[in-house]
C-alpha positions as CSV (number, residue, x, y, z in Angstrom):
1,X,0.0,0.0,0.0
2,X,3.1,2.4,0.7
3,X,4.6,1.7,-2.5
4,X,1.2,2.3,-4.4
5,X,0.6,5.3,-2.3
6,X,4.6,6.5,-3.2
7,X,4.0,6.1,-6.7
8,X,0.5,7.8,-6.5
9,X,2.2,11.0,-5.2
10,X,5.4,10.7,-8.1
11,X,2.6,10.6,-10.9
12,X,0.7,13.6,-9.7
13,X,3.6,15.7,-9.0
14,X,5.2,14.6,-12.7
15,X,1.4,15.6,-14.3
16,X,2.1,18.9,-12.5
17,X,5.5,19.9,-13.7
18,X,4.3,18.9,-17.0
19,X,1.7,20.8,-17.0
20,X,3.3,23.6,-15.5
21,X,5.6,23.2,-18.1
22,X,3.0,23.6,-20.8
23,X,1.7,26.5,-19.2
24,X,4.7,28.4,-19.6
25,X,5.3,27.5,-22.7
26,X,1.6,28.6,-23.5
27,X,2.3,32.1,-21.7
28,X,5.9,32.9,-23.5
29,X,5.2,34.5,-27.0
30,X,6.5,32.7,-29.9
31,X,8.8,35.3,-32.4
32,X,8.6,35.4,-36.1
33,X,11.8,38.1,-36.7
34,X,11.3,39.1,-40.6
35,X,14.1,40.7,-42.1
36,X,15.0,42.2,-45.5
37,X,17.7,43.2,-47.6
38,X,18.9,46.4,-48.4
39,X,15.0,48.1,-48.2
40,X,14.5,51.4,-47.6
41,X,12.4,53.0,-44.9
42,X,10.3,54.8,-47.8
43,X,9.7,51.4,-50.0
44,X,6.7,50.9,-48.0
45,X,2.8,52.2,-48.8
46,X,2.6,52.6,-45.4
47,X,5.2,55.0,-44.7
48,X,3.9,57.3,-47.5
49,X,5.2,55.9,-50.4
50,X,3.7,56.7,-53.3
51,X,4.8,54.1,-55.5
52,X,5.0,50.9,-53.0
53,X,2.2,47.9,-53.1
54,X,3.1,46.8,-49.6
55,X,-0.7,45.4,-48.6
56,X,1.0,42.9,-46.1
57,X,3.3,45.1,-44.5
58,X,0.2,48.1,-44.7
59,X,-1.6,45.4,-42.7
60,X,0.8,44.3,-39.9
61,X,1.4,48.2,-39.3
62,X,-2.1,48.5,-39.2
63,X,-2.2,45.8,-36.3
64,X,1.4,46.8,-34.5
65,X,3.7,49.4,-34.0
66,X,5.2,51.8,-36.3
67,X,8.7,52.8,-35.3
68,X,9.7,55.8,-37.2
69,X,13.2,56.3,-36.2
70,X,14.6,52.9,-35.8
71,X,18.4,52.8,-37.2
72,X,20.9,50.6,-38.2
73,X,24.5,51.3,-36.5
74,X,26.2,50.5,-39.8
75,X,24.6,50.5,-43.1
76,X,25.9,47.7,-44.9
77,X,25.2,44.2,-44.7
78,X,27.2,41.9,-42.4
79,X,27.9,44.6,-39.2
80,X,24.1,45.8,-39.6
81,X,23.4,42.0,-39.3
82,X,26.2,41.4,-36.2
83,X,24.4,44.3,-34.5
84,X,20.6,42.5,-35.0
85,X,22.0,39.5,-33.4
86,X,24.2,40.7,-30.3
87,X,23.6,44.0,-29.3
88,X,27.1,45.0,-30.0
89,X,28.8,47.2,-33.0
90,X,30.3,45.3,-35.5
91,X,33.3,47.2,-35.2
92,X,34.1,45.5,-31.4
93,X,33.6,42.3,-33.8
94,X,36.3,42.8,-36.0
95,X,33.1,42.9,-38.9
96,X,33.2,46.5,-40.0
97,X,32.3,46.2,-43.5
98,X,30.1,43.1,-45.5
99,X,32.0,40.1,-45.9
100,X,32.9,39.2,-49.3
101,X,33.7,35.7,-50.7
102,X,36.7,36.4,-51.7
103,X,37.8,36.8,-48.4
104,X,36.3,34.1,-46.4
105,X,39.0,34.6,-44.0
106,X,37.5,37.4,-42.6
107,X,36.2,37.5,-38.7
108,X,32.8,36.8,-38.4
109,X,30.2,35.9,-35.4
110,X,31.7,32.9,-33.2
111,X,29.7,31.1,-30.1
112,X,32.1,33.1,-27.7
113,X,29.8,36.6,-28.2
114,X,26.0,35.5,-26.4
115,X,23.0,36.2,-29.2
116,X,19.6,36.5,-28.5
117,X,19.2,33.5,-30.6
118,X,21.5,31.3,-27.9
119,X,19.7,33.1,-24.8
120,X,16.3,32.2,-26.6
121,X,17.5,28.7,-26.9
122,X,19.0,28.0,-23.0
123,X,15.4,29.4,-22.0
124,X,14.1,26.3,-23.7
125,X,12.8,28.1,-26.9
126,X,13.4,26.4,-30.5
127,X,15.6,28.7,-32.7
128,X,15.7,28.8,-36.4
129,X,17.4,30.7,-39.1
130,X,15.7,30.8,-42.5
131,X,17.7,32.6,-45.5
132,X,20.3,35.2,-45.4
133,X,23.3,34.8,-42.7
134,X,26.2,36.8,-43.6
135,X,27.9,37.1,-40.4
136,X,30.8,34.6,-41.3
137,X,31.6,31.9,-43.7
138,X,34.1,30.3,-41.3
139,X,33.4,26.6,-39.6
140,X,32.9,28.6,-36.0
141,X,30.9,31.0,-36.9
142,X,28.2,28.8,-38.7
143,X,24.5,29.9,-37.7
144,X,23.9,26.9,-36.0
145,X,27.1,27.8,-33.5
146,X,25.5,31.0,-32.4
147,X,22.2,30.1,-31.6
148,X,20.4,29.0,-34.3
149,X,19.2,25.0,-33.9
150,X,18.3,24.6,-37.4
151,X,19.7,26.7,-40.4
152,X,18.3,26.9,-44.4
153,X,19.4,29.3,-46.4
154,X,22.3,30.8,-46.9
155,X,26.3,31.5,-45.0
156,X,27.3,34.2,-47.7
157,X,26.3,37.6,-49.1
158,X,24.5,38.2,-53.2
159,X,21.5,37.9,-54.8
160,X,19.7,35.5,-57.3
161,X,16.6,35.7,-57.4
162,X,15.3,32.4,-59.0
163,X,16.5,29.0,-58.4
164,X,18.4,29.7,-55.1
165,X,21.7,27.2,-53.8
166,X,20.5,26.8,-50.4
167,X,22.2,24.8,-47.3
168,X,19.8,22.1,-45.9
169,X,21.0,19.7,-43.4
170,X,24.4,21.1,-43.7
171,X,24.3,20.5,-48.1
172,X,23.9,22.7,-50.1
173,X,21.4,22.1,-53.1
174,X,19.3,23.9,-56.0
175,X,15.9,24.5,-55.3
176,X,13.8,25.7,-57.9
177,X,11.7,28.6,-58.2
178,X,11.3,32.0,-56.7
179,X,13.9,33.0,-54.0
180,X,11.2,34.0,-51.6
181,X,8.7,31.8,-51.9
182,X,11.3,28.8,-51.5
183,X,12.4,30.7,-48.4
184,X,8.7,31.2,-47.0
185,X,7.5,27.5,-47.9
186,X,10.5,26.6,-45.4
187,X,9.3,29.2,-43.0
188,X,5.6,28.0,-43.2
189,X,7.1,24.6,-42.6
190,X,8.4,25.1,-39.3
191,X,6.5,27.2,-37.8
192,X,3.9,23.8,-38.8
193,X,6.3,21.8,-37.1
194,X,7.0,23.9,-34.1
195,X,3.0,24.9,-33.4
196,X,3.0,23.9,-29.9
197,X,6.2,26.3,-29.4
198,X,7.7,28.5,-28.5
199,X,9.8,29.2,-31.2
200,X,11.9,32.0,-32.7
201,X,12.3,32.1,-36.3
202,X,14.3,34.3,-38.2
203,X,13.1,34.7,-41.6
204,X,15.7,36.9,-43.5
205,X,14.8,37.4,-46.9
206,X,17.4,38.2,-49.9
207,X,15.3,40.5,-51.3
208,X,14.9,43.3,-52.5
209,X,18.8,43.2,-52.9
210,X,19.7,43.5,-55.9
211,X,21.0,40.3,-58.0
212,X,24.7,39.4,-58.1
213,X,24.9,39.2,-61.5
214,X,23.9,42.0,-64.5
215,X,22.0,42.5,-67.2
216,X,22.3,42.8,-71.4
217,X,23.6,46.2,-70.9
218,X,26.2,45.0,-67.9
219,X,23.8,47.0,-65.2
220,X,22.8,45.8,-62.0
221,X,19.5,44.1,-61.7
222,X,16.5,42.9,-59.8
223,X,15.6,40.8,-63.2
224,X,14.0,38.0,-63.1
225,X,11.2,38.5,-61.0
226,X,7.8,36.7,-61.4
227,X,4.8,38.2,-63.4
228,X,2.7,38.6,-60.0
229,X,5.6,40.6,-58.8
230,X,6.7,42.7,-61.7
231,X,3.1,43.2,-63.9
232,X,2.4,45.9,-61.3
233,X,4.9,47.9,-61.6
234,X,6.0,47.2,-65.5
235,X,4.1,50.3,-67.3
236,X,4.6,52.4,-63.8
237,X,6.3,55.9,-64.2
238,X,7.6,56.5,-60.7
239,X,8.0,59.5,-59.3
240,X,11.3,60.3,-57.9
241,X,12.6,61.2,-54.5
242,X,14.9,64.0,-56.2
243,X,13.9,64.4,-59.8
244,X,16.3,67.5,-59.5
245,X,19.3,66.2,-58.5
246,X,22.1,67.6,-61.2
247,X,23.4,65.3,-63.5
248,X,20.7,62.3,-62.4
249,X,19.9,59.8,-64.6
250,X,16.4,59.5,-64.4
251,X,15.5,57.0,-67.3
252,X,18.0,54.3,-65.1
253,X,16.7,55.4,-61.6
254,X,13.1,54.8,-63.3
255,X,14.1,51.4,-64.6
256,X,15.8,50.6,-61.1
257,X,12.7,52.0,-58.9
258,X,10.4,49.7,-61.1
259,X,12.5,46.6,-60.9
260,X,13.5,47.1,-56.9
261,X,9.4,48.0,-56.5
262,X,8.6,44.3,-58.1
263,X,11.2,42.9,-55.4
264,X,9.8,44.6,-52.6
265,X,6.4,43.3,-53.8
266,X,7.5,40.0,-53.7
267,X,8.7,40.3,-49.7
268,X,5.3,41.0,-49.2
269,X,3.6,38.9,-51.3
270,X,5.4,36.0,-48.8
271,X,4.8,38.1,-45.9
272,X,1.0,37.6,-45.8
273,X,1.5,33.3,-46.4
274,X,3.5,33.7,-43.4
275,X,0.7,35.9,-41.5
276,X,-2.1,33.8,-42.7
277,X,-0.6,30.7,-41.4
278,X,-0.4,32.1,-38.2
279,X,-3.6,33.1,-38.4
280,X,-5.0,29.6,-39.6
281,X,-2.7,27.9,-36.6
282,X,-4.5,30.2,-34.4
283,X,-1.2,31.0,-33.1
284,X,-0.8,34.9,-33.7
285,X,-2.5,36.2,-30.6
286,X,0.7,34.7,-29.3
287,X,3.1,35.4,-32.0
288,X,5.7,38.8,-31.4
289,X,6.2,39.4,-35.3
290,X,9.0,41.9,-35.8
291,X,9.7,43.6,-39.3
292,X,12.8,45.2,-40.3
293,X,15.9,45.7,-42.7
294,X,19.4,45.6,-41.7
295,X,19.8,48.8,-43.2
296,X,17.8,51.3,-46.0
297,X,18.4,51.8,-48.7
298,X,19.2,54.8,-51.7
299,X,17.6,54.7,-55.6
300,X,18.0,58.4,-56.6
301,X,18.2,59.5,-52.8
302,X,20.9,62.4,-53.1
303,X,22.2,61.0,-56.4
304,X,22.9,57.9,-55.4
305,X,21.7,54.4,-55.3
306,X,22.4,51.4,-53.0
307,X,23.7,52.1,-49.0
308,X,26.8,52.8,-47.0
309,X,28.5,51.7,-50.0
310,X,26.5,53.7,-52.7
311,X,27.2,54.4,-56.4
312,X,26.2,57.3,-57.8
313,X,23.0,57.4,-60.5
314,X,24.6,60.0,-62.4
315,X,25.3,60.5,-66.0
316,X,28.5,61.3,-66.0
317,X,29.7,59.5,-62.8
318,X,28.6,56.0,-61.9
319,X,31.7,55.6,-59.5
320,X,31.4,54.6,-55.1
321,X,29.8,57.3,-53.1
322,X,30.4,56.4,-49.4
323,X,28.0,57.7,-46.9
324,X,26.0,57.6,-44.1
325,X,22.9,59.6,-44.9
326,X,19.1,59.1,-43.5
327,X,18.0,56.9,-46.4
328,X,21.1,54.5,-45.7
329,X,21.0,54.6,-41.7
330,X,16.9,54.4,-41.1
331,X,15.3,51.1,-41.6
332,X,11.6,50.2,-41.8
333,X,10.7,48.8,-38.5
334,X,7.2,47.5,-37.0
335,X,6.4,45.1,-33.9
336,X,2.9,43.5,-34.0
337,X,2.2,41.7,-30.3
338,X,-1.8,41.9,-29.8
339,X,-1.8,41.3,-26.0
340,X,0.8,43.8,-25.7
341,X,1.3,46.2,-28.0
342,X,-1.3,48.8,-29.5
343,X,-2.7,48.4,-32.6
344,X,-1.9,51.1,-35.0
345,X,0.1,53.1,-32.8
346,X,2.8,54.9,-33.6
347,X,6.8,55.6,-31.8
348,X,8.4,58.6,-33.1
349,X,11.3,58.0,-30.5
350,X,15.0,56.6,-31.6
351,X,15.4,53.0,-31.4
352,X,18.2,50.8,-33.1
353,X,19.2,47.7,-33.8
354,X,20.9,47.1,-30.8
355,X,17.8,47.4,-29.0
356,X,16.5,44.1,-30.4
357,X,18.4,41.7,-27.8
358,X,17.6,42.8,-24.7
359,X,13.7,43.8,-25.5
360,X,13.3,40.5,-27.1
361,X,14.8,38.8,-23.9
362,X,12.2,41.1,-21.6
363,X,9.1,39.3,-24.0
364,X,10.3,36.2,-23.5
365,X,10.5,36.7,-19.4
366,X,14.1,35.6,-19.6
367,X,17.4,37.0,-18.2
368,X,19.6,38.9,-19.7
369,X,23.3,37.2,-20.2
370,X,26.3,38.6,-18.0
371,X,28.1,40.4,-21.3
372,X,28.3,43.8,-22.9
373,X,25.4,45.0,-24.4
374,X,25.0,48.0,-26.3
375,X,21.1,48.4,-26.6
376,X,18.2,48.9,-24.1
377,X,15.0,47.1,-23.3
378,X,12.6,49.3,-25.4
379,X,9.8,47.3,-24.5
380,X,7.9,50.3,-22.4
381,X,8.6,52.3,-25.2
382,X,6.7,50.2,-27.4
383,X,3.8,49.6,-25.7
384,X,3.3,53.4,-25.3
385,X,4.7,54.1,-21.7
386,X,6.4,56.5,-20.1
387,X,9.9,55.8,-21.2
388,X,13.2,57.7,-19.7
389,X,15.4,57.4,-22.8
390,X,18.8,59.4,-24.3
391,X,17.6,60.3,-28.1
392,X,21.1,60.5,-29.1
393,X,22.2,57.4,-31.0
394,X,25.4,56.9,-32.9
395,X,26.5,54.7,-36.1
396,X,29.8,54.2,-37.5
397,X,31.0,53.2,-41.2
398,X,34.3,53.3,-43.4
399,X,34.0,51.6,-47.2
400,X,36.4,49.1,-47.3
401,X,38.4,49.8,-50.9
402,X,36.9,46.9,-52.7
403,X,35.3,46.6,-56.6
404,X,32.9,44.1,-54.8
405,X,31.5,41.4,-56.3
406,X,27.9,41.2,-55.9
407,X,28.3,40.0,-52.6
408,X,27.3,43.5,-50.5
């Protein structure tokens, strides 16, 4: 009878830590981090833009938080990236510029600086990177070494946008068909497979970076890009952001705008899939979904097109303009998290990228690492309380001399 009664008490005990267990894991959001490449805080219809089809992203601002003045601290790929992941400038990396193939040896992330990824992970949340790393193309420094438990998509830099090489399982292989929507049918795939959470998935989109390659006339390009992508856009005249700039050439900024439009488009396109799984899982009531670039983006912005490492659109000079305007520093940024977080609200205060770690950490009620962190918990901020914060943010970039090689 003791024993009976002994194992009596050890069942009931385990059905409560288990379903403890499942309550918390019920209570902790699940995050869906979306992130694109090289888009401009204007290449949305909901920031004013007259020329954008952005339903999907119009929509999630419509049920989150617009931040207005959220900034990259570098404005090129890979130290933008670094800063997403660690709350730290790439610069105390070693990673002050993009990484480049052709020089593989470069430092890049390694398991020795704490992520948010690795924090989300040791507080018993699944982790997944989906799409573009570029934060190191060494052994160490592998996605799944900093945080992430599963990885498709892919280590370098560059464009293509059809027919993608992607690492699965540690292989890469060709999957055919649009760059995004192969990246979104993996996305809608785990958040399947992870349903009863919580997960954090980082979906970073290649697009709307350029492509790696050119086109008949040896120009950059956003070519191919599918007829539901492009038809909108095709016959469009676009008005331009400085139509007076001296020396602009507006019949190739035009043809850019249109292409880089169609790109954009097709983020968004793949952006409601993701929202309307959620929806049909009955999960995004509990789902933190995050939008953002790792840095803007230029096309005829002060002459220029492209970022930190910009080319001027000019007709007489197509050479490197290095800078660190607005257009290159701002990203688009909104935070959708219904039991938290207004809908339709606005923040007009600074926020960066180096705020992401530690705010994301506060959602998920776990503790912050012992390490050097560079951003704040903006969390207050974003729910529309009082919030005692310095405005004063600062962002750092020098052009590395290189002819680059699609790779930015």
């Amino acid at each position: 009878m003791r024993e009976f009664s002994v194992r009596v008490v050890i069942a009931i005990v385990s059905l409560l830590v288990i379903g403890r267990f499942h309550a918390l894991a019920a209570e902790r959001p699940n995050f869906l981090f979306v992130v694109t490449d090289d888009q401009g805080p204007w290449a949305m219809g909901c920031a004013g833009d007259p020329n954008a089809l952005t339903p999907n992203m119009d929509r999630l601002r419509a049920e989150g938080a617009l931040l207005t003045r959220c900034y990259t601290p570098t404005p090129v790929c890979s130290p933008a990236r670094v800063s997403i992941l660690t709350s730290r400038y790439g610069s105390e990396l070693g990673i002050t510029d993009f990484l480049p193939r052709s020089h593989e040896d470069l430092p890049g992330l390694t398991a020795d600086t704490p992520t948010w990824p690795s924090e989300l992970a040791k507080a018993g949340y699944s982790t997944a990177l989906i799409g573009k790393y570029h934060c190191g193309a060494m052994p160490e420094s592998h996605p799944t070494k900093i945080g992430y438990q599963e990885f498709r998509g892919f280590i370098h830099g560059g464009m293509v946008s059809q027919d993608p090489v992607i690492e699965v399982n540690g292989r890469e292989r060709t999957i055919e068909g649009w760059t995004p929507d192969v990246l979104t049918d993996f996305a809608l795939d785990y958040i399947r497979r992870h349903r009863d959470g919580p997960f954090a998935l980082s979906l970073h989109f290649w697009a709307p970076h350029a492509n790696a390659g050119t086109n008949a006339e040896g120009d950059r390009t956003w070519l191919p890009l599918s007829d539901a992508d492009l038809s909108p856009f095709r016959m469009l005249d676009p008005l331009l952001p400085e139509p007076d700039y001296p020396d602009l050439d507006t019949d190739r900024t035009k043809r850019m705008l249109r292409e880089y439009l169609g790109s954009v488009h097709s983020v968004d396109r793949n952006l409601g899939r993701v929202l309307d799984l959620l929806d049909e899982l009955n999960l995004a009531e509990n789902t933190v979904v995050i939008f953002s670039a790792d840095h803007g983006y230029n096309l005829g912005h002060h002459g220029i097109w492209h970022k930190g490492n910009g080319r001027w659109l000019l007709k007489h000079d197509q050479g490197p303009r290095a800078n660190m305007w607005e257009q290159s520093l701002r990203v688009p940024a909104i935070v959708k998290w219904p039991q938290e977080i207004k809908a339709n609200s606005t923040v007009n205060q600074t926020i960066s990228h180096l705020d992401w770690f530690p705010t994301l950490l506060a959602m998920a009620g776990a503790e912050l690492p012992v390490a050097t962190l560079r951003g704040r918990n903006v969390l207050r901020l974003l729910k529309g309380q009082p919030f005692d914060r310095d405005e004063e943010f600062m962002a750092q970039y020098r052009m590395r001399e290189d002819h680059g090689d699609g790779a930015d």
